[in-house]
N, CA, C and O of each residue as an XYZ file, in Angstrom:
268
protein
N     132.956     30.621     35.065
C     131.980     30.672     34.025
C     131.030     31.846     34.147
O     130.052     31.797     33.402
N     131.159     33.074     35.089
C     130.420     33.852     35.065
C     130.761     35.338     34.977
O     130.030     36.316     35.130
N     132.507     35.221     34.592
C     133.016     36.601     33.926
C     132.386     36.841     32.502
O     131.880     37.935     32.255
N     132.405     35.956     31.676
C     132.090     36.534     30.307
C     130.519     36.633     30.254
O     130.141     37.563     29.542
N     129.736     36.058     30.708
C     128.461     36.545     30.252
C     128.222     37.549     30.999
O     127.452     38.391     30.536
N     128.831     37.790     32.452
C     128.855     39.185     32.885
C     128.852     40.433     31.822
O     127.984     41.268     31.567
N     130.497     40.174     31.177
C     130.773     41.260     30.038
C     129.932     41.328     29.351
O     129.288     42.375     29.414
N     129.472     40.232     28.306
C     128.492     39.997     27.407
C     127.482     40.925     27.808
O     127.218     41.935     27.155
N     126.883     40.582     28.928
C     125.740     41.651     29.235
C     125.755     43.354     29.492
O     124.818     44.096     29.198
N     127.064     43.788     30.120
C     127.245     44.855     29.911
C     127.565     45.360     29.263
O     127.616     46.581     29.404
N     128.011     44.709     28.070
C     128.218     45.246     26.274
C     126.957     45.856     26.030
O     126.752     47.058     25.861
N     125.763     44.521     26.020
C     124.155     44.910     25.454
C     124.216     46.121     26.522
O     124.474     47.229     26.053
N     124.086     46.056     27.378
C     123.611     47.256     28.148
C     124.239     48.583     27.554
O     123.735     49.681     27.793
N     125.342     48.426     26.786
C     125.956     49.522     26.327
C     126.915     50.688     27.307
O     127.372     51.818     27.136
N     126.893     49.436     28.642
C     127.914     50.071     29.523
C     129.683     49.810     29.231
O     130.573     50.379     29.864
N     129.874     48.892     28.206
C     131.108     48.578     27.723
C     131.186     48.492     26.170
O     130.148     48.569     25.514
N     132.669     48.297     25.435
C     132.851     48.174     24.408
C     133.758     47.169     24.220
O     134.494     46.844     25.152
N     133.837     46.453     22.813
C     134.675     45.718     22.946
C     135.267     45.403     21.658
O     134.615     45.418     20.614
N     137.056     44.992     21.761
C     137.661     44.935     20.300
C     138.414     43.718     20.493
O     138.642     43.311     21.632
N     138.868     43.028     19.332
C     139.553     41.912     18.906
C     141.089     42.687     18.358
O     141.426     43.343     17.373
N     141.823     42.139     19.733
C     143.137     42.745     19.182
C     144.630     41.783     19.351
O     144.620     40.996     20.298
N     145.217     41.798     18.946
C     146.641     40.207     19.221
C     147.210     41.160     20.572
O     147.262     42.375     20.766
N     147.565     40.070     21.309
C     148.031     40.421     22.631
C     148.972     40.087     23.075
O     149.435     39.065     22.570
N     149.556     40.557     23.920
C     151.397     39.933     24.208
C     151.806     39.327     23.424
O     152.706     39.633     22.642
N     150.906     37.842     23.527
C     151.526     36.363     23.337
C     151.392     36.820     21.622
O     152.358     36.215     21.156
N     150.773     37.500     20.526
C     150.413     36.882     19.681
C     149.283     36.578     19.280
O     148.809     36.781     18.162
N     148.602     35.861     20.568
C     146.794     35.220     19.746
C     146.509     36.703     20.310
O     146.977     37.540     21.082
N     145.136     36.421     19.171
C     144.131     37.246     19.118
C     142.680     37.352     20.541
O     141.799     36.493     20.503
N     142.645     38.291     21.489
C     142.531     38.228     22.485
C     141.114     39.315     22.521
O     141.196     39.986     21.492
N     139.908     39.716     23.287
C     139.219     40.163     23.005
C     139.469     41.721     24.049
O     139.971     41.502     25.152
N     139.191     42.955     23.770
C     139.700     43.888     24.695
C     138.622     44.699     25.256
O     138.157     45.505     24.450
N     137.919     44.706     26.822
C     137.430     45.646     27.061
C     136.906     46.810     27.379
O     136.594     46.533     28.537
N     136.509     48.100     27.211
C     136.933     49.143     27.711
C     135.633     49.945     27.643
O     134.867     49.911     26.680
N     135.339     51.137     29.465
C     134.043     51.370     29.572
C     133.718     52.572     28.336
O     134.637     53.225     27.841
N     132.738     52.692     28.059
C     131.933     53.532     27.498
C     131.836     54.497     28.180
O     132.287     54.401     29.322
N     131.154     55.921     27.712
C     131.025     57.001     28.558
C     129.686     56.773     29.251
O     129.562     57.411     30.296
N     128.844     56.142     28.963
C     127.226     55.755     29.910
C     128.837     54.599     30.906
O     129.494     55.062     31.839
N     128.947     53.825     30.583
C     129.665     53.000     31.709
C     130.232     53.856     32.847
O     129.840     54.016     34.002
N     131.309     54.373     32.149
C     131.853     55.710     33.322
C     130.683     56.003     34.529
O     130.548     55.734     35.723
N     130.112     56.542     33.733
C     128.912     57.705     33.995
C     128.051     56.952     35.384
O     127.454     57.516     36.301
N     128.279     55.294     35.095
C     127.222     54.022     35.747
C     128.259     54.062     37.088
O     127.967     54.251     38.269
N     129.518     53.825     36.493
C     130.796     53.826     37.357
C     130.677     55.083     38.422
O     130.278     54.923     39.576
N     130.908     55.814     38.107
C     130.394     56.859     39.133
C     129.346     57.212     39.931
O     129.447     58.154     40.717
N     128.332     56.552     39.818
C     127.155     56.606     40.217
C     127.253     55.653     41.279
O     126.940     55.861     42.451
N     127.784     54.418     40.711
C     127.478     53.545     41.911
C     128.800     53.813     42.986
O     128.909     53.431     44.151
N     129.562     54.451     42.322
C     131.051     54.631     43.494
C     130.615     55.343     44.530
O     130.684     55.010     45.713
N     129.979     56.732     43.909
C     129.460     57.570     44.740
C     128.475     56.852     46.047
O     128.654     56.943     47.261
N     127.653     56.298     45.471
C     126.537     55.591     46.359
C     126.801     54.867     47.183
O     126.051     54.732     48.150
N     128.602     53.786     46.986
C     129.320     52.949     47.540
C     129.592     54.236     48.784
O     129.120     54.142     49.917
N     130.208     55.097     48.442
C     131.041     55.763     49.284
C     129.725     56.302     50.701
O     130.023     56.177     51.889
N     128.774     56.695     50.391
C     127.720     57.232     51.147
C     127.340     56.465     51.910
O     127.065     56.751     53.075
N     127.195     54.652     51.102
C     126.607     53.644     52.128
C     127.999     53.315     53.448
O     127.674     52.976     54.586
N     129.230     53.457     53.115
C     130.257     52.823     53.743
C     130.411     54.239     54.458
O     131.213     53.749     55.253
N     130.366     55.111     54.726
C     130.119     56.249     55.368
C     129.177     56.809     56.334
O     129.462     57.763     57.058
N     127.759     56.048     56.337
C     126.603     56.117     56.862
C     126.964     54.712     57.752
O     126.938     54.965     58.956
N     127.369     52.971     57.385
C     128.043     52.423     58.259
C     128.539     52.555     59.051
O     128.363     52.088     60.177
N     129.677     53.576     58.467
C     131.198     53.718     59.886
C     130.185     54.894     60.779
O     129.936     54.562     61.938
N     129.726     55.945     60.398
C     128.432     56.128     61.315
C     128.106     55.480     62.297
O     128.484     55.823     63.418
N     127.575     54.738     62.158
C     126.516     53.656     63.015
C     127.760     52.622     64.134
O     127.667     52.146     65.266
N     128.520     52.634     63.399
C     129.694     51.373     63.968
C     130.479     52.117     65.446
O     130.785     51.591     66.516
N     130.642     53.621     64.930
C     131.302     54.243     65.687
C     130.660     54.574     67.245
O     131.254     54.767     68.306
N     129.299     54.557     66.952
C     128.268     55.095     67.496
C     127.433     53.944     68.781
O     126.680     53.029     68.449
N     127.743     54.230     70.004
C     127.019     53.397     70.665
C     126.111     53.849     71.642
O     126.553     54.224     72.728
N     124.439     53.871     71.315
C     123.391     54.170     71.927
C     123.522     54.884     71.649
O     123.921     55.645     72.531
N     123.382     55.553     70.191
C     123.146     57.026     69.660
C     124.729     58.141     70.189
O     125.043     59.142     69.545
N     125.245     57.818     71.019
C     126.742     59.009     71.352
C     127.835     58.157     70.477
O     128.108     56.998     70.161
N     128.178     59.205     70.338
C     129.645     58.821     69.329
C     131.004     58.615     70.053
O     132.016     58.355     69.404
């Protein structure tokens, strides 16, 4: 119960878009896909992912300050 109001909210935020399109089966299925601010969000936090998990293995590698 907490995928779609996820989406829902990143629609308003205007980090996603979204269309009503028939899918495999037939029914009509809802489709989402990022926006260029989404991208843009997407990259930002990847980047930031990558720096924090990098500054970790840092520290992990590292015992009493020698590597």
């Amino acid at each position: 119960g907490t995928l779609y109001p996820a989406l829902h909210r990143l629609e308003q935020r205007g980090l996603l878009a979204s269309a009503w399109k028939a899918s495999d089966t037939g029914r009509d299925a809802k489709f989402y896909r990022l926006t260029k601010q989404g991208q843009a969000q997407l990259d930002t936090g990847t980047a930031s992912w990558e720096r924090l998990t990098q500054a970790i293995g840092l520290i992990l590698r590292t015992e009493g300050g020698r590597p």
